[in-house]
C-alpha positions in Angstrom: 0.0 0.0 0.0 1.6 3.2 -1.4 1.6 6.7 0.6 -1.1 8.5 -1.0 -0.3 11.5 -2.5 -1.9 14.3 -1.1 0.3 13.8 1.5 3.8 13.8 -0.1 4.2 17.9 0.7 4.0 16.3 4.6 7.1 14.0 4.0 9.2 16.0 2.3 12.7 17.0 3.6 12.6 19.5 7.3 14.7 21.9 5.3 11.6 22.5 2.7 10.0 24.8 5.1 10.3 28.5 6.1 13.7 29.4 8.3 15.1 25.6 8.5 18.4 24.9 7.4 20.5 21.8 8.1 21.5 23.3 11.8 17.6 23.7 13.1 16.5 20.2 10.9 18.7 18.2 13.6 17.7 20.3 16.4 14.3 19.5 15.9 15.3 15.7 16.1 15.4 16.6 19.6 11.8 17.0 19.6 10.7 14.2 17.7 9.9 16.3 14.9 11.7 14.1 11.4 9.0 15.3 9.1 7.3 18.2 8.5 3.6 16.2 9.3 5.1 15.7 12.4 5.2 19.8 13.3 1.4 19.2 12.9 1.1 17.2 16.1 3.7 19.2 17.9 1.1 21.7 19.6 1.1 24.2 21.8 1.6 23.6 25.6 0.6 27.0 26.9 0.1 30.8 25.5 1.3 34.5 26.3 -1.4 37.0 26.5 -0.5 39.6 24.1 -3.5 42.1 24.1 -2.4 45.4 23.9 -2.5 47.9 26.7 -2.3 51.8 27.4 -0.2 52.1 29.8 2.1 49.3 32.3 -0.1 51.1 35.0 -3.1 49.0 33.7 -1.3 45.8 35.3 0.6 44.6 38.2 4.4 43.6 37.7 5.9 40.8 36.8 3.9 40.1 34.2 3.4 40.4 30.4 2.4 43.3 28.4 2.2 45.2 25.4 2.0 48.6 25.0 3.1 51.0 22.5 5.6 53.7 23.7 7.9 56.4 22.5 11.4 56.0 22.3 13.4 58.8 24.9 17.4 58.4 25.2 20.2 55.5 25.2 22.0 54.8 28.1 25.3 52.7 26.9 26.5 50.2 29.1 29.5 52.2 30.9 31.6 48.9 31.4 31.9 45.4 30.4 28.7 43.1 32.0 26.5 46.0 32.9 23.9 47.0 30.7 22.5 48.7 28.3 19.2 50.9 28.6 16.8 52.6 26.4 13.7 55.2 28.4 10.8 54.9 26.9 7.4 56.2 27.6 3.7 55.1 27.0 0.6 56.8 27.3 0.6 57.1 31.4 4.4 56.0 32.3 8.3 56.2 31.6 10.2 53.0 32.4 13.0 51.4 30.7 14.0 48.6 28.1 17.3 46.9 29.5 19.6 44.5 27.1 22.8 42.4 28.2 25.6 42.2 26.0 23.9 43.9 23.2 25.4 45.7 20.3 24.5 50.0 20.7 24.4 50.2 16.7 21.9 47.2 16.5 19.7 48.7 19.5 20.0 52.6 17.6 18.5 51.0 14.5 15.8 48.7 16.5 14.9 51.6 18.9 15.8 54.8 16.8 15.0 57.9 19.6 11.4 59.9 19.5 10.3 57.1 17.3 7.1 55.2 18.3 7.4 51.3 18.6 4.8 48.3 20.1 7.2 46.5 22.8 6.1 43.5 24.1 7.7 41.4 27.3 7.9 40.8 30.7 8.0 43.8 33.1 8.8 43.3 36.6 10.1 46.4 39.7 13.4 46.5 40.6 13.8 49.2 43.0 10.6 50.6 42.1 11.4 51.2 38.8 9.6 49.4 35.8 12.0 47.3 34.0 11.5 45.4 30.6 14.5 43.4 30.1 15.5 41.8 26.8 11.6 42.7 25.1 10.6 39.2 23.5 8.5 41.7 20.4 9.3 45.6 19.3 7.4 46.1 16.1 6.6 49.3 13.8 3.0 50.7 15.0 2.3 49.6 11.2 3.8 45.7 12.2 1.3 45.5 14.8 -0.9 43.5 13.1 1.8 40.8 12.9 1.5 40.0 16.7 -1.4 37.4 18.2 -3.4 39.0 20.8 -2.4 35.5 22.2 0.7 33.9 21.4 0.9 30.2 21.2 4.0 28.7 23.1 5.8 25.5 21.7 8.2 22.7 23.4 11.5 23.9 22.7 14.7 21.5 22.1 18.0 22.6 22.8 19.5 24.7 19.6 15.9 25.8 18.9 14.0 29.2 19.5 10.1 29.7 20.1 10.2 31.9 17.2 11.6 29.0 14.8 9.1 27.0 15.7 5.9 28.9 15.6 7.1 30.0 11.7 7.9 25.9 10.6 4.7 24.8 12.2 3.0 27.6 10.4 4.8 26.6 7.0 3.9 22.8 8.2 0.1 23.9 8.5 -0.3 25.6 5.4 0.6 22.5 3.4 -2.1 20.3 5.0 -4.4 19.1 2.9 -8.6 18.9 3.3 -8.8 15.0 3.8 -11.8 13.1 3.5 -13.4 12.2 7.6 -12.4 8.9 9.0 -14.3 9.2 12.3 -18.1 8.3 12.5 -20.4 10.6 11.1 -22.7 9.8 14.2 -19.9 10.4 16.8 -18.5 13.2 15.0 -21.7 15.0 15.2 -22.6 13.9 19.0 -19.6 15.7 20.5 -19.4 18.6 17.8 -15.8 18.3 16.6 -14.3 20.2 13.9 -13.0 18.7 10.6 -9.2 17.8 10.6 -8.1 20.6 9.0 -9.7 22.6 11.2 -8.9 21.0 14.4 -5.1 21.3 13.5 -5.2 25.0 12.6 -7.3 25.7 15.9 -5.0 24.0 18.4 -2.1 25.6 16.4 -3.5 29.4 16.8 -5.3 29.5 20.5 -7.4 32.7 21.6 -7.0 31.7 25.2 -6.4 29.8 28.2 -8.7 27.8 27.9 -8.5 26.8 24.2 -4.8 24.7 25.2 -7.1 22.2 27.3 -7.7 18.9 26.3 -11.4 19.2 26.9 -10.9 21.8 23.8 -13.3 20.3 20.9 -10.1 20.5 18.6 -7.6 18.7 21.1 -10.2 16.0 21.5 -11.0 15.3 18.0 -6.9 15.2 17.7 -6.2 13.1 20.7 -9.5 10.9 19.4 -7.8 10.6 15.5 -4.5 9.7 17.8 -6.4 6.8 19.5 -8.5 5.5 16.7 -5.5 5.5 14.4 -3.6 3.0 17.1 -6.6 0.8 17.9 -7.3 0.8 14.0 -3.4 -0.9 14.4 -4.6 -3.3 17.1 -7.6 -4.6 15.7 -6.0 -4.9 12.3 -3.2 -7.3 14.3 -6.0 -8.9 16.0 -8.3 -9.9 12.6 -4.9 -11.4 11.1 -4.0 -13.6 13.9 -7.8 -14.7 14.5 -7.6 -14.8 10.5 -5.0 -17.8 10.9 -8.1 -20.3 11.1 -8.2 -22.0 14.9 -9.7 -25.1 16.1 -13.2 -25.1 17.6 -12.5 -26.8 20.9 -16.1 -27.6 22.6 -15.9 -29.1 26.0 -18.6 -31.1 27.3 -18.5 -30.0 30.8 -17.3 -33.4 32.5 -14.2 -33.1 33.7 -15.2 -29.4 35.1 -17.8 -30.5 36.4 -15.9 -33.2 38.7 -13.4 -30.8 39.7 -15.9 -28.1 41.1 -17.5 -31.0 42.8 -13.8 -31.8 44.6 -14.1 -28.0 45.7 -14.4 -27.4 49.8 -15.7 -23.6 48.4 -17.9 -22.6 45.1 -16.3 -20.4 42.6 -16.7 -16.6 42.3 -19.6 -14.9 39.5 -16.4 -13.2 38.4 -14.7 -17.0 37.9 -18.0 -18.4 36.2 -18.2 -15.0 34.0 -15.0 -15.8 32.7 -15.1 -19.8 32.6 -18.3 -18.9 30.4 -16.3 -16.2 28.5 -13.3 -18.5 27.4 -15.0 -21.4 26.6 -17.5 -19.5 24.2 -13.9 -18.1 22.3 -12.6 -21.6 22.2 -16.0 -22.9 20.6 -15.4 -20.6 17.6 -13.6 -21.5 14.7 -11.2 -18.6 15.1 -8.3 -18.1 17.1 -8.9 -16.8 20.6 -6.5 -14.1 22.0 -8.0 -13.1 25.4 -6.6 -11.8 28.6 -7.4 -13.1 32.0 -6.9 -10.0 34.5 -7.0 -10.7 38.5 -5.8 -9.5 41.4 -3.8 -11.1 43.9 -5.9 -13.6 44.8 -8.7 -13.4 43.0 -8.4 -17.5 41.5 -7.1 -17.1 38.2 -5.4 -20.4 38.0 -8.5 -22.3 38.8 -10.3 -20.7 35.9 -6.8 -21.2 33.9 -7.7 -24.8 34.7 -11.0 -25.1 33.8 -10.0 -23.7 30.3 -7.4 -26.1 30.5 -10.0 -28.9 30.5 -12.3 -27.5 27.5 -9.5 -28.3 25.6 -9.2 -31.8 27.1 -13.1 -32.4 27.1 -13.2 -31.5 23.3 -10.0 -34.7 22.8 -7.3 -32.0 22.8 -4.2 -30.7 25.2 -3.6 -27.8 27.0 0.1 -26.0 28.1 0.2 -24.1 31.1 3.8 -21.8 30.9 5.0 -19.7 33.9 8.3 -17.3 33.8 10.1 -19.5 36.3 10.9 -22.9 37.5 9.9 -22.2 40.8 6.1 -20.7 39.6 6.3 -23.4 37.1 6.8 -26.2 40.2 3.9 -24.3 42.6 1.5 -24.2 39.5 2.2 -28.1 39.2 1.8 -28.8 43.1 -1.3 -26.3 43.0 -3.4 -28.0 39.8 -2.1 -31.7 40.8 -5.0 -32.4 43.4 -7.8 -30.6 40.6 -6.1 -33.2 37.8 -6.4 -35.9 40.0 -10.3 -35.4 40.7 -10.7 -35.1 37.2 -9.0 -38.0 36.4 -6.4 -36.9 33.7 -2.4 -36.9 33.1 -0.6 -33.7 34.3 3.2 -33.5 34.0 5.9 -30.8 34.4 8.4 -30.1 32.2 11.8 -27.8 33.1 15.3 -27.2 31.4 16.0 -29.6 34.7 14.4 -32.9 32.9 17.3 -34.7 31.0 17.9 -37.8 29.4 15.9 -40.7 29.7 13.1 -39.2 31.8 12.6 -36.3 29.4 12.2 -38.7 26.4 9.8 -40.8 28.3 7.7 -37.1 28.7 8.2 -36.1 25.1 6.7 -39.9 24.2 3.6 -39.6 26.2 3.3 -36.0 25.1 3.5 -36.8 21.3 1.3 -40.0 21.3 -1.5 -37.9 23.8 -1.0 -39.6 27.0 0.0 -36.3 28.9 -3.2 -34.1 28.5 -1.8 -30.9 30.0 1.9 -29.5 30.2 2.7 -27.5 32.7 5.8 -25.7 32.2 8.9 -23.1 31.6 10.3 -21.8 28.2 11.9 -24.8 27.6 8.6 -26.0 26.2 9.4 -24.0 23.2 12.0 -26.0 22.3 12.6 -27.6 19.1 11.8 -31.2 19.6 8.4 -30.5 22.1 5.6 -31.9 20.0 1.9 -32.2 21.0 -0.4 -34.6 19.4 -2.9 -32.1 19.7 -2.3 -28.7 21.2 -5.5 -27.0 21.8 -5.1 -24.3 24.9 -1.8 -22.3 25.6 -2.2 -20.3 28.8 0.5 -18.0 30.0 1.3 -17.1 33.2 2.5 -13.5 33.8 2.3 -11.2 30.5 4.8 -8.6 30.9 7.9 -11.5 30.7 6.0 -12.1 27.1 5.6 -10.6 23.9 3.7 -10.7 21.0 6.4 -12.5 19.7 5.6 -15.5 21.9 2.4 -15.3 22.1 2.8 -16.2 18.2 5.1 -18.8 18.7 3.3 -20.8 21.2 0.8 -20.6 18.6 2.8 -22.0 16.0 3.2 -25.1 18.9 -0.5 -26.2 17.6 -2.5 -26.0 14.6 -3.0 -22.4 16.0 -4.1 -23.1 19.5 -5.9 -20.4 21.3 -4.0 -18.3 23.8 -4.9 -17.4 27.1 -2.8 -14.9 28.8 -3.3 -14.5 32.6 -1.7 -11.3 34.8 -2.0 -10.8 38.1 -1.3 -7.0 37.5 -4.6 -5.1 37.6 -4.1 -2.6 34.7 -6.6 0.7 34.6 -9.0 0.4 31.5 -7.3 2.4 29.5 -4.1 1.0 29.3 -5.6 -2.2 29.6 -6.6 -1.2 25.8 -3.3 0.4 25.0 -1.4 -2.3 26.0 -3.4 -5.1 25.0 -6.3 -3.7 22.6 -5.3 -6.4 20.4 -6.8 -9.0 23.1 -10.6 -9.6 24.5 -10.0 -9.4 28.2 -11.9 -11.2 30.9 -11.5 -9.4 34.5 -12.2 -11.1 38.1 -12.7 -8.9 40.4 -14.0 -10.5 43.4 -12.1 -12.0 46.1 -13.1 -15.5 46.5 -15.0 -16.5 50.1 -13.2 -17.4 53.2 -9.7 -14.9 52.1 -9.6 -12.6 55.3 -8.9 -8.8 54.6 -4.9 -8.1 55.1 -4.5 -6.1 58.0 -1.9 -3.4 57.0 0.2 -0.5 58.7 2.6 2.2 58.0 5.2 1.9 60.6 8.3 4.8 61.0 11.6 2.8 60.8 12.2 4.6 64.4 10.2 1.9 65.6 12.5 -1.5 63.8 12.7 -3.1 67.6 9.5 -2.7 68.2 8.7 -4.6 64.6 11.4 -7.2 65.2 10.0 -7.6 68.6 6.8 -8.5 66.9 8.5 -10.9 64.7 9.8 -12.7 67.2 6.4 -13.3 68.7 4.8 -14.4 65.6 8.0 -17.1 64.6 7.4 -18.0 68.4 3.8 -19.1 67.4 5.1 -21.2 64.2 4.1 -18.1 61.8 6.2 -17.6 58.6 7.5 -14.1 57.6 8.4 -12.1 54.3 11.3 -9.5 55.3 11.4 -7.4 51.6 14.6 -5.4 51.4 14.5 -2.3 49.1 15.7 -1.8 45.5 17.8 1.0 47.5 20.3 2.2 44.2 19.8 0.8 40.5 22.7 -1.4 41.3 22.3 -5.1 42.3 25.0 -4.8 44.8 23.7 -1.9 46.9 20.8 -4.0 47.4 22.3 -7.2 48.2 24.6 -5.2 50.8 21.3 -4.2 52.2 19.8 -7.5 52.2 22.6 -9.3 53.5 22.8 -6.9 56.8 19.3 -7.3 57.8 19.9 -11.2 57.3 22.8 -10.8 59.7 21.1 -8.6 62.1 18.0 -10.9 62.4 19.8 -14.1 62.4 21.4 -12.6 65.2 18.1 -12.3 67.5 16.1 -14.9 65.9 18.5 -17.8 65.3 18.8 -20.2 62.5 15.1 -19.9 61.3 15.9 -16.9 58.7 16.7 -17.6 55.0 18.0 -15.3 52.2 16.8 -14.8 48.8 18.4 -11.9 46.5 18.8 -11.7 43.0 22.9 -12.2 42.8 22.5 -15.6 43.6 22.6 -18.4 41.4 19.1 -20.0 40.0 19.7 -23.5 42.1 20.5 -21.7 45.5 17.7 -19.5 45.0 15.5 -22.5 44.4 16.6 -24.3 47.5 16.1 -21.1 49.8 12.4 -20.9 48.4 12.0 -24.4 49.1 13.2 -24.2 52.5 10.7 -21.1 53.0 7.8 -23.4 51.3 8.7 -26.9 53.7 8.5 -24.7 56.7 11.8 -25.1 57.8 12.8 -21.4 57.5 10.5 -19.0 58.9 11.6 -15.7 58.3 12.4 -15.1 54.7 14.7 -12.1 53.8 13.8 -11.4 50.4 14.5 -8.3 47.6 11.8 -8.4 45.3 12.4 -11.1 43.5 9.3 -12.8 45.8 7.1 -10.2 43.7 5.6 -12.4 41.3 4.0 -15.8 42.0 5.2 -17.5 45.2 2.6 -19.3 47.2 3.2 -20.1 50.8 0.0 -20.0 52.5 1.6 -20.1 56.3 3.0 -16.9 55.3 0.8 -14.6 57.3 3.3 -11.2 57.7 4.9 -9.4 54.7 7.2 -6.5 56.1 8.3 -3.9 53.8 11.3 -2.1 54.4 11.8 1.6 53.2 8.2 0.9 51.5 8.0 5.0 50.2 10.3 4.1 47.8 8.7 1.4 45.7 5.7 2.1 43.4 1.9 1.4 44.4 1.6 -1.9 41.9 4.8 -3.1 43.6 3.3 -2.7 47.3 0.5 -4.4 46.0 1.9 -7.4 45.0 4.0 -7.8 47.8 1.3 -7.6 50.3 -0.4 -10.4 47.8 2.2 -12.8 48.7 0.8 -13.2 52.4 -3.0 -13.3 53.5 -3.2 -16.9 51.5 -3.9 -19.1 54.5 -6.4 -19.8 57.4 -4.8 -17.2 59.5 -5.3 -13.4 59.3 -2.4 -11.7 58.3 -0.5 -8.4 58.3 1.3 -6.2 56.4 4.0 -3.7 57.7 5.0 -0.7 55.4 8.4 0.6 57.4 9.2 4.0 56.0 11.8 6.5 56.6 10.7 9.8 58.0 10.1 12.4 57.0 7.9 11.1 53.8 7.2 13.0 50.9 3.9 14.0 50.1 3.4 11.3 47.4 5.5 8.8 49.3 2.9 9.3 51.8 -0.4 9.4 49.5 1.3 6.0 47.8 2.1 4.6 51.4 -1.9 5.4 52.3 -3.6 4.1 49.3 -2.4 1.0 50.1 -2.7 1.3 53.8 -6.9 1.9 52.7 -7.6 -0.5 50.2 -6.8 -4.1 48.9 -8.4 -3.3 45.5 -5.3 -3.3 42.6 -8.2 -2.3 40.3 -8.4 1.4 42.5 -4.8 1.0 43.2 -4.1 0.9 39.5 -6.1 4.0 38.8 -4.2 6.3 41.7 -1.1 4.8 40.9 -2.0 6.1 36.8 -2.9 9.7 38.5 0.4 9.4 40.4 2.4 8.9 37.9 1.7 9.1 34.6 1.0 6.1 31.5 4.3 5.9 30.9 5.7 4.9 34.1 3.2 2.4 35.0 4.2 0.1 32.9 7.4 0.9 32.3 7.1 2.0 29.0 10.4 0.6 27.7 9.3 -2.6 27.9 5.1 -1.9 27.9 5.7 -1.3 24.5 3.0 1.4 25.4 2.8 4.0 22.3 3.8 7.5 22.5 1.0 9.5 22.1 1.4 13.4 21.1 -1.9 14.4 21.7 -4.3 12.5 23.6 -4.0 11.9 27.5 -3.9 8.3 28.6 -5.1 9.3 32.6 -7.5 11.9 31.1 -8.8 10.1 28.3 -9.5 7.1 29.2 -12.8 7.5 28.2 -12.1 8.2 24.3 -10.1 5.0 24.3 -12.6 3.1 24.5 -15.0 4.3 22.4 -11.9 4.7 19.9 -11.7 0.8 20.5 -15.4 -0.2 19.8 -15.2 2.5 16.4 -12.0 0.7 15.0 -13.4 -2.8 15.6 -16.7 -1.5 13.8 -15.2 -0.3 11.4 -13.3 -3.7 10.2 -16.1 -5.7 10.8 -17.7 -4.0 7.5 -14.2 -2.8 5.8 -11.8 -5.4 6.9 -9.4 -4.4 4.0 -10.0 -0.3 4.3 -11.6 -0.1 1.0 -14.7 2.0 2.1 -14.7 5.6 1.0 -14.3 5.8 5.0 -11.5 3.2 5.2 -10.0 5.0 2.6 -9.9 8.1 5.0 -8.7 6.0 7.5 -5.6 4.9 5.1 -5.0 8.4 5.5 -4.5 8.4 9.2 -2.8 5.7 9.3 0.3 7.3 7.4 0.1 10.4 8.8 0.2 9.1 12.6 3.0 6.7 11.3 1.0 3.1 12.0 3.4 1.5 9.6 2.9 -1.9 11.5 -1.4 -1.2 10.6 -0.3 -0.5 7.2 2.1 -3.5 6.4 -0.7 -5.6 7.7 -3.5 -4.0 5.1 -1.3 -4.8 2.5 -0.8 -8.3 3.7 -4.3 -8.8 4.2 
C-alpha cells in the first residue's frame, strides 16, 4: 500500500520549510519532529497574553504586556557586563527597556530615539522602577498587526527558539491538505468536533487559556484521530491472527464439572463469567486471543484450569507456561489435586528434565497420553511436539511478547492463547497495551480470604517490629522480610539485604533464610523451598518474591523503606501473604520524614486491597508511561491525547475501529479509505504492512 499523494508535501525533507536549514533540521530531532507532518502534532503547551494595553499602569508587575511607547534616550553600558538601557514612555508612564551584551548600533537602528514602537515582554520592579528586560516583540506601530493577541508557546529543544518554531509549524500547517473524515459521522456529530483541517489549525493558533485544554473540541478530536488511528493498528493485528483459522475446541463440561465438585468452596460470578467467556472463544472456529486479569488472589489459576480442561473435554491438550521454574513447580503442586479429581495426566516439564526421563515425557506427550503440560520456556524447544495442542495459557504477560504469544501458537495447529496477569491494569491502558486482546476481568475476592491487616510503621520503631516478629515465629508463623531496591545497582541491594539477614539471624536464630537476585538460580531455588517446607520462617527477600510464590503459612509481609517502591509493587508484595487460614498483616516501614506522594502511595495501600483502585491512583500518580514501564510496555507515544485523562475516548476509539473492520476489513470503504490516511500520517506502519498483507 503506497503513501497516497496528497500527503507527499508532509514528508518532504525539514529543510523544505520556512527558516530551517540543516542546523535547526537536527535540532528539531530533539523534539521528535523528522517530518514536516510531524510539526502538525507538535502543539502548543501553553500561551502568552499579548493584548495590547495603554499604559504598564493598567497591570501589576511581573507580568506580560504590550504597549506602545515612544522612544526617549540611550543609556550605553559604561563597562563590560552591565547593561544597556533605552527610556521609553507610553501613554501614562516612563520606564525602561534593559539588554545584556547587546550591540549599541543594532539597539540605535531597532529603537531609533522619538520614534514610536509596540514593545512586548515581561515587566517586573526592581527598586521601584519598571524594568522590561531583553523585550521578547518591538514592532513598527504599522507591524502590529503581525502580533497574536495570544501567542501560542511550543516545546522547545535545545538549539531551537520559540520563534523558529511557531514559523515551521505555520509553514507545516499551510501544506495540510482537506482530507476526507475517517471518524463516525454519528460520533463526529454527538460531540461537535471540527473537521481535521480545522482542528489542527485551531490548536495551532489559540485565543485563550482555555483553548490549550484537552477538553478543547479541537484537542479531543486530535487526541481521538491519535487513539483510533492506534486501535485501528490493534484490531488490524488482532483480525490477522484470528484470520489464521483456529480449532473449535467444545468441551462437554465433564471433567469441570468433577473438579468443582472436589471443591471445599464454590467459585466466584467473576470465575464463572470468565469460565463462560473463554469457553464461548474456544468454541469458535477462530483463534482466541484473550486476557485473563485478577488480582492477587482473585483465582485465576482455577479458571486457567478449567479452560485447560475445555480443551481436554473437546480430545485435545492444553500448556500451562510460567516465567520460572519455581512458579512453574507451585503451579504443578497447585493443579495436581484438581487433575487428580478429574482424572487426567498432568506433567511438568523444566530445562532440569534430562535424558531418559525427558524422552519418556516427550513420548507420552506426542502420542496424547500427557493431556496438560505445565511448564517453563523450555517448552518451546525444538523437539516438544503435542499430538494435539489446543489451549496455551500464559502465566505473567509482561515477561512475554507478541512474539511468543505467536510462537506458542505455532506449537499447535493455531491453538488459542490465554494470557493470565496478576497486574490489575486501569482500563485504558488495559486497551493500550493489550487492545489487540478480549479481556476477561475477576474482580472478586473468593469467600473465606480474610482482609490483610496493614500498617505504615516509622523505621524509628525497627525493635518494636522485630519484637513483633519474634512473637509471631514463636507461634510457628512464617515471615516475608522485603529489602529495598535502595540504588539501581544489584550490589547496593544485596549489601542491604545481606545486613538485615545478619542482624535478624542474630536475635532470631537459624530460622531466617535469604533470597536476592545475585544468587545463582539452584541456590535460590533451595532457599524458596526451604521457606515453602516450613523449615525457615523468616524469609529475607529483595523483590524477586514479587511475582508468584505461594506459601500460604506466610501470614506477615514486612516492607522495608516501602515510600520508595511504586503502588503496583506494594501491591503485589502484600499479595504474597493473606493466603492461608490465618489473618495476616502487612507492615510498610518508612523513613521519616515522607514526601507527600511517598505518603499518598504509602496510604492508598494502607486503605484498600483493590489493585483495580490502586491501578487507577497509581495512573494519577504517575503518569501512563511509568506504569508500565514504558520501555518494555511497548506502550505507544502519544502526542496528543492523555492516557489518565482520556481514558474515556479510548474506548470508544476501540469499539469504532473494531466496527469499522467488521464492514471494511481491508479499508476499501470511502471511510476506510480516510482511514488509510490516518494511518500514514500518525505513522501506524505496523497497521499499514498488515492492510497490505491482508
Amino acid at each position: 500500500m503506497s503513501r497516497p499523494e496528497i500527503l507527499f508535501p508532509l514528508f518532504a525533507g525539514m529543510e523544505t520549510l520556512d527558516g530551517v536549514g540543516p542546523k535547526t533540521t537536527k535540532a528539531f530531532e530533539g523534539l521528535g519532529v523528522q517530518k514536516p507532518k510531524d510539526l502538525l502534532f507538535l502543539l502548543p503547551h501553553s500561551g502568552v497574553d499579548r493584548s495590547r494595553k495603554a499604559s504598564i499602569r493598567d497591570v501589576v508587575p511581573p507580568c506580560t504586556v504590550t504597549v506602545e511607547v515612544e522612544v526617549g534616550a540611550h543609556f550605553p553600558a559604561r563597562q563590560k557586563g552591565r547593561p544597556y538601557r533605552v527610556m521609553v514612555r507610553d501613554a501614562a508612564l516612563e520606564f525602561q527597556l534593559v539588554f545584556f551584551h547587546a550591540r549599541g548600533d543594532y539597539l540605535q537602528g531597532l529603537l531609533p530615539t522619538g520614534q514610536r514602537r509596540l514593545v512586548s515582554g515581561r515587566v517586573e520592579l526592581f527598586d521601584s522602577i519598571a524594568q522590561m528586560v531583553h523585550p521578547d516583540h518591538v514592532l513598527r506601530p504599522e507591524e502590529a498587526g503581525d502580533l497574536p493577541t495570544f501567542e501560542p508557546v511550543y516545546p522547545l529543544a535545545a538549539g531551537i527558539t520559540q520563534r523558529q518554531v511557531a514559523k515551521a509549524a505555520a509553514s507545516a500547517l499551510a501544506r495540510a491538505p482537506s482530507v476526507a473524515e475517517w471518524i463516525d459521522p454519528g460520533l463526529l456529530a454527538r460531540e461537535g468536533w471540527p473537521d481535521w483541517l480545522a482542528a489542527l489549525q485551531s490548536a495551532h493558533a489559540p485565543t485563550d487559556q482555555q483553548a490549550l485544554t484537552f477538553t478543547h473540541p479541537a484537542r479531543q478530536r486530535l487526541a481521538y484521530d491519535e487513539l483510533f488511528a492506534h486501535q485501528l493498528t490493534l484490531s488490524l493485528a488482532r483480525a490477522n491472527l484470528r484470520r489464521g483459522q483456529g480449532t473449535a475446541s467444545i468441551g462437554t463440561g465433564a471433567l469441570q464439572a468433577k473438579v468443582l465438585a472436589s471443591l471445599p468452596y464454590a467459585p466466584t460470578n467473576a470465575q464463572t463469567r470468565a469460565v463462560a467467556e473463554i469457553a464461548q472463544d474456544m468454541a469458535q472456529p477462530l483463534r482466541m486471543n484473550r486476557l485473563l486479569q485478577g488480582d492477587v488472589g482473585s483465582g485465576k489459576t482455577l479458571v486457567a484450569f478449567l479452560a485447560l480442561l475445555v480443551a481436554v473435554e473437546a480430545g485435545g491438550q492444553g500448556v500451562m507456561m510460567a516465567p520460572t521454574e519455581i512458579l512453574a513447580r507451585q503451579h504443578r503442586d497447585g493443579l495436581a489435586p484438581l487433575a487428580e479429581a478429574a482424572g487426567i495426566r498432568l506433567e511438568l516439564l523444566t530445562g532440569r528434565d534430562k535424558g531418559t526421563e525427558r524422552e519418556a515425557k516427550l513420548a507420552a506427550l506426542r502420542e496424547g497420553r500427557i493431556h496438560i503440560l505445565v511448564g517453563t520456556h523450555a517448552v518451546f524447544q525444538k523437539d516438544v511436539h503435542f499430538q494435539d495442542l489446543r489451549l496455551a495459557v500464559v502465566d505473567e504477560q509482561h515477561r512475554f511478547g507478541v512474539s511468543q504469544r505467536m510462537e506458542l501458537g505455532a506449537k499447535g495447529q493455531a491453538a488459542d492463547v490465554l494470557v493470565m496477569t496478576a497486574t490489575p491494569i486501569p482500563r485504558s491502558l488495559a486497551l493500550a497495551s493489550y487492545g489487540d486482546m478480549d479481556v476477561s476481568v475477576l474482580d472478586e475476592k473468593p469467600a473465606g480470604r480474610k482482609p490483610i491487616k496493614t500498617v505504615m510503621v516509622s523505621g524509628a520503631r525497627m525493635d518494636e517490629v522485630i519484637g513483633h516478629l519474634a512473637r509471631a515465629v514463636a507461634e510457628g508463623r512464617q515471615a516475608y522480610w522485603v529489602c529495598p531496591l535502595v540504588e539501581e545497582s544489584e550490589l547496593v541491594d544485596y549489601a542491604s539485604a545481606e545486613e538485615r539477614f545478619a542482624s535478624l539471624r542474630a536475635i532470631l536464630g537459624e530460622v531466617v533464610g535469604l533470597v536476592h537476585g545475585q544468587m545463582p538460580a539452584a541456590e535460590k531455588d533451595a532457599a524458596m523451598a526451604r521457606f515453602v517446607a516450613g523449615i525457615t520462617k523468616v524469609l529475607v527477600a529483595t523483590t524477586v518474591i514479587e511475582v508468584g510464590v505461594n506459601v500460604p503459612n506466610a501470614s506477615i509481609m514486612v516492607i522495608e523503606r516501602a515510600e520508595i517502591f511504586g503502588l503496583a509493587q506494594l501491591h503485589q508484595l502484600r499479595g504474597r501473604v493473606g493466603r492461608g487460614a490465618v489473618s495476616s498483616t502487612c507492615l510498610l516501614v518508612y523513613q521519616a520524614p515522607l514526601s507527600e506522594s511517598g505518603e499518598r502511595r504509602l496510604k492508598v495501600i494502607r486503605d484498600t486491597e483493590d489493585g483495580f483502585r490502586i491501578s487507577e491512583e497509581d495512573l494519577s500518580m504517575r503518569g501512563a508511561g511509568d506504569l508500565i514501564g514504558t520501555a518494555q510496555s511497548g506502550l505507544p507515544r502519544f502526542r496528543v491525547a492523555d492516557l489518565e485523562r482520556q481514558a474515556g475516548l479510548m474506548a470508544v476509539a476501540q469499539s469504532d475501529a473494531r466496527a469499522l473492520l467488521v464492514i471494511d476489513p481491508d479499508l476499501t470503504s470511502q471511510r476506510g479509505r480516510a482511514a488509510r490516511v490516518l494511518l500514514w500520517l500518525l505513522d501506524q506502519d505496523r497497521a499499514i504492512k498488515l492492510i497490505s498483507v491482508g
